[in-house]
C-alpha positions in Angstrom: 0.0 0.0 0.0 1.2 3.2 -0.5 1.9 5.6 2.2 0.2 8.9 3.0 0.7 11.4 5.7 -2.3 11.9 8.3 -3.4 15.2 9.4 -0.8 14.9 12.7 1.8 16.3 10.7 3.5 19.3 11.8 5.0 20.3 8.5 8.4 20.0 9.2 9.8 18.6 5.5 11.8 15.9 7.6 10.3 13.2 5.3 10.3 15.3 1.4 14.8 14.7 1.0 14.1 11.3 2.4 11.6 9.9 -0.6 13.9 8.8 -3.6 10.8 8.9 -5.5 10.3 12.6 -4.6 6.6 11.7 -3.8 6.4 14.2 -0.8 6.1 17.2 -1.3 3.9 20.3 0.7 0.0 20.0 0.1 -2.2 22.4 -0.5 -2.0 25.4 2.0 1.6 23.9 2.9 0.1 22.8 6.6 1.2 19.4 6.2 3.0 17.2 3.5 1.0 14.9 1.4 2.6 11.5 -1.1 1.6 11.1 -4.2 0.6 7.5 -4.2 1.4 7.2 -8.1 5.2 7.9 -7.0 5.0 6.0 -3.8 7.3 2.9 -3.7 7.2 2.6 -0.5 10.6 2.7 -1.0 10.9 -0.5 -2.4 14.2 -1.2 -4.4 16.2 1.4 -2.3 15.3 0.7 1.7 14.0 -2.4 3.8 12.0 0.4 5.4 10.0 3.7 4.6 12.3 6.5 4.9 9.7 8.6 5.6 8.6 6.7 8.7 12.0 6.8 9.4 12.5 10.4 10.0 9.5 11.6 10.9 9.2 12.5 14.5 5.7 12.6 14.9 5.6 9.1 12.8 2.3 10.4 11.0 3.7 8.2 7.7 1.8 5.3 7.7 0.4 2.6 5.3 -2.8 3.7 3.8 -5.1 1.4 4.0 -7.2 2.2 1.0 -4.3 1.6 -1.4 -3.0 -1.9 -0.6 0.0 -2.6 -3.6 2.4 -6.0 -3.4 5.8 -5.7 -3.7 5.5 -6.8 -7.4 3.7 -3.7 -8.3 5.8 -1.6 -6.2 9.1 -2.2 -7.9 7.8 -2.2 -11.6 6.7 1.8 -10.1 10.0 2.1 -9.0 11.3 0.1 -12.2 8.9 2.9 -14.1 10.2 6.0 -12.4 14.2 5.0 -12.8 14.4 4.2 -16.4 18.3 4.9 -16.0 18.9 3.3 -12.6 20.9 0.4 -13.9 22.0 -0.5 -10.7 18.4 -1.1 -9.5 17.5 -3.1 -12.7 20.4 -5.6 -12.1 19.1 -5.8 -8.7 16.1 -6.1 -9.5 16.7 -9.0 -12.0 19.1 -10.5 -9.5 15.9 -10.9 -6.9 18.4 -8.8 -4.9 16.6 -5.4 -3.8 15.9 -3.9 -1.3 11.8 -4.1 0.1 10.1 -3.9 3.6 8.6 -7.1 2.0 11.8 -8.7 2.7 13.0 -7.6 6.1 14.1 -9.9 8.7 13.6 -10.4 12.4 
């Protein structure tokens, strides 16, 4: 699923350097940050976490539940968005990226 920002933000921009998808950005009024869920990876193929969870000291980045994506479709968006990334593509065709999907305990 992607992510999306609730209304507990405090507009801080913590989380917009953090996407590599540039998916954050400030939402209308610039009171709190909003993803675009058609650039949202979810950082799959660059983190085993959300980088925007990561930073975010409020932790208002959460999963939304009304957009529920696999893995699957999340790297062919991230596949889709980095044409040129070649380093991602041999990962990628290696089985060999990185994905919250695929963390460990």
């Amino acid at each position: 699923m992607a992510t999306h920002i609730t209304n507990d933000c405090i507009n801080c921009g913590a989380c917009e350097p953090e996407c590599p998808n540039g998916a954050i950005s400030p939402g209308p009024g610039e009171e709190i940050y909003v993803i675009n869920p058609d650039l949202c990876t979810e950082c799959v193929g660059f983190h085993d976490y959300e980088a925007c969870q990561a930073v975010c000291p409020v932790e208002c980045c959460l999963p939304d539940p009304n957009r529920v994506e696999s893995e699957e479709v999340l790297i062919q968006r991230a596949l889709a968005l980095h044409p040129d990334n070649k380093e991602l593509r041999e990962r990628v065709a290696r089985n060999d990226f990185p994905s919250r999907f695929r963390r460990h305990p």
